[in-house]
C-alpha positions in Angstrom: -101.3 -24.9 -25.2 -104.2 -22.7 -26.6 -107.6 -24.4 -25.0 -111.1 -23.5 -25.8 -113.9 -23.4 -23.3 -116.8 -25.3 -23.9 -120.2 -26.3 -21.5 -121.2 -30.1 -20.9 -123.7 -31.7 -18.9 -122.7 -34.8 -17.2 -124.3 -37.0 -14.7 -123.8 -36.4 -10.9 -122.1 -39.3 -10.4 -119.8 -38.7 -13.1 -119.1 -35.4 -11.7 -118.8 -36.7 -8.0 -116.0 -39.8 -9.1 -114.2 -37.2 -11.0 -114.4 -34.7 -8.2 -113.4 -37.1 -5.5 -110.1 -37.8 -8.3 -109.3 -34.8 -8.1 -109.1 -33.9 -4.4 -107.5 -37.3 -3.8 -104.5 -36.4 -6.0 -104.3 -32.6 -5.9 -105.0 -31.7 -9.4 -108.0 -29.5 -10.8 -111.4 -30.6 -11.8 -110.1 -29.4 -15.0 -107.3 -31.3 -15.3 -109.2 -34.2 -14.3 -111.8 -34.0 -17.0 -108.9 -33.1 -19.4 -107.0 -36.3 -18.6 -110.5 -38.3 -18.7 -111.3 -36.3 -22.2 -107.7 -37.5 -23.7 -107.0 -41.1 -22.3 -111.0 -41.5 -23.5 -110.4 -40.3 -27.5 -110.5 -42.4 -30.0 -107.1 -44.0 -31.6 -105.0 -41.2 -33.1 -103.8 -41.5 -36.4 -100.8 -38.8 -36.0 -97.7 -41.1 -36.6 -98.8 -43.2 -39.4 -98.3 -41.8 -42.5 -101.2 -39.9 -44.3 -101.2 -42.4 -47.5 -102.8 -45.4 -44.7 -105.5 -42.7 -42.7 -108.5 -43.4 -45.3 -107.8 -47.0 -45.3 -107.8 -47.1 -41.2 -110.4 -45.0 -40.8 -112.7 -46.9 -42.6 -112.2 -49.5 -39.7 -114.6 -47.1 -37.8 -117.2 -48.0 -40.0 -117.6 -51.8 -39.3 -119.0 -54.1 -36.5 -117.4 -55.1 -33.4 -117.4 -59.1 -34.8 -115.6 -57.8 -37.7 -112.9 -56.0 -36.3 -112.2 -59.2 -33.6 -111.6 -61.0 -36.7 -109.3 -58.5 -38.4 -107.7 -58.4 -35.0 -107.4 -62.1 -34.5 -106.0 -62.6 -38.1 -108.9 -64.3 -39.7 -109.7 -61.8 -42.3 -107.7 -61.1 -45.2 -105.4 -57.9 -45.3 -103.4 -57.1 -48.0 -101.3 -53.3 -48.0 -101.9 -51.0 -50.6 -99.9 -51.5 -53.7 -98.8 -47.5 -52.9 -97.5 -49.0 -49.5 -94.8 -47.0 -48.0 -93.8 -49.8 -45.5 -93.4 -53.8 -46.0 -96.4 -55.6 -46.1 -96.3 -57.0 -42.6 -96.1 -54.1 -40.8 -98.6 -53.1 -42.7 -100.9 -55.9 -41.8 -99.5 -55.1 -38.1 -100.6 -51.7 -38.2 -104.1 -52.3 -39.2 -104.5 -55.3 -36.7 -103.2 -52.9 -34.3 -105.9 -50.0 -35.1 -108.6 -52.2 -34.9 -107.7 -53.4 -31.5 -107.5 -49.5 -30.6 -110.9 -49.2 -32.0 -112.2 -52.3 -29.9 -110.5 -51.2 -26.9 -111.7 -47.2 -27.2 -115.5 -49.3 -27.8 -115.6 -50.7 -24.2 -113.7 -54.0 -24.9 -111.5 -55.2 -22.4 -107.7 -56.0 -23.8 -107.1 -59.6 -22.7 -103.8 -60.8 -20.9 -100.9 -60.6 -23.7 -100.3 -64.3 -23.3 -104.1 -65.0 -24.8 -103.4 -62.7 -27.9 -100.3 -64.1 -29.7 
């Protein structure tokens, strides 16, 4: 994989908990930060179909209270008359990105049992 080197500044004691990750388990400080880096990005869009990206991304764009309410089905979602799949896994889909998008924002993801 090509990589590109770039320069941050982070706290110490970011630095020092990564650090003390990476000598625990044997990997580099650069793997470290690369695994922090990834499992830290914001929701991918890669397997969903291009035609639904502009419509999820403009999840990104709205409050926290908002997307708990898309999440917990109290606002309305209809799919896109151009919708590739049925309109409930369309519905699914964008329920699940904004979860992804509360979850990459700090939000814990409650117990399974509490969400359906």
């Amino acid at each position: 994989m090509k990589s590109k080197m770039v320069t941050i500044s982070v706290p110490f004691s970011i630095y020092d908990q990564l650090a003390q990750i990476a000598d625990i388990s044997g990997l580099s400080i650069d793997e470290v930060f690369e695994r922090t880096l990834k499992n830290g990005m914001p929701p991918s869009l890669k397997k969903v179909p291009k035609a639904y990206h502009q419509k999820l991304l403009i999840l990104n764009c709205i409050g926290d209270n908002e997307l708990w309410d898309v999440v917990s089905g109290q606002s309305e979602i209809e799919a896109p008359p151009e919708a590739e799949i049925n309109p409930e896994d369309y519905v699914t889909l964008y329920r699940a990105y904004a979860f992804s998008l509360l979850q990459w924002r700090g939000h814990p993801v409650p117990p399974h049992e509490m969400m359906f």
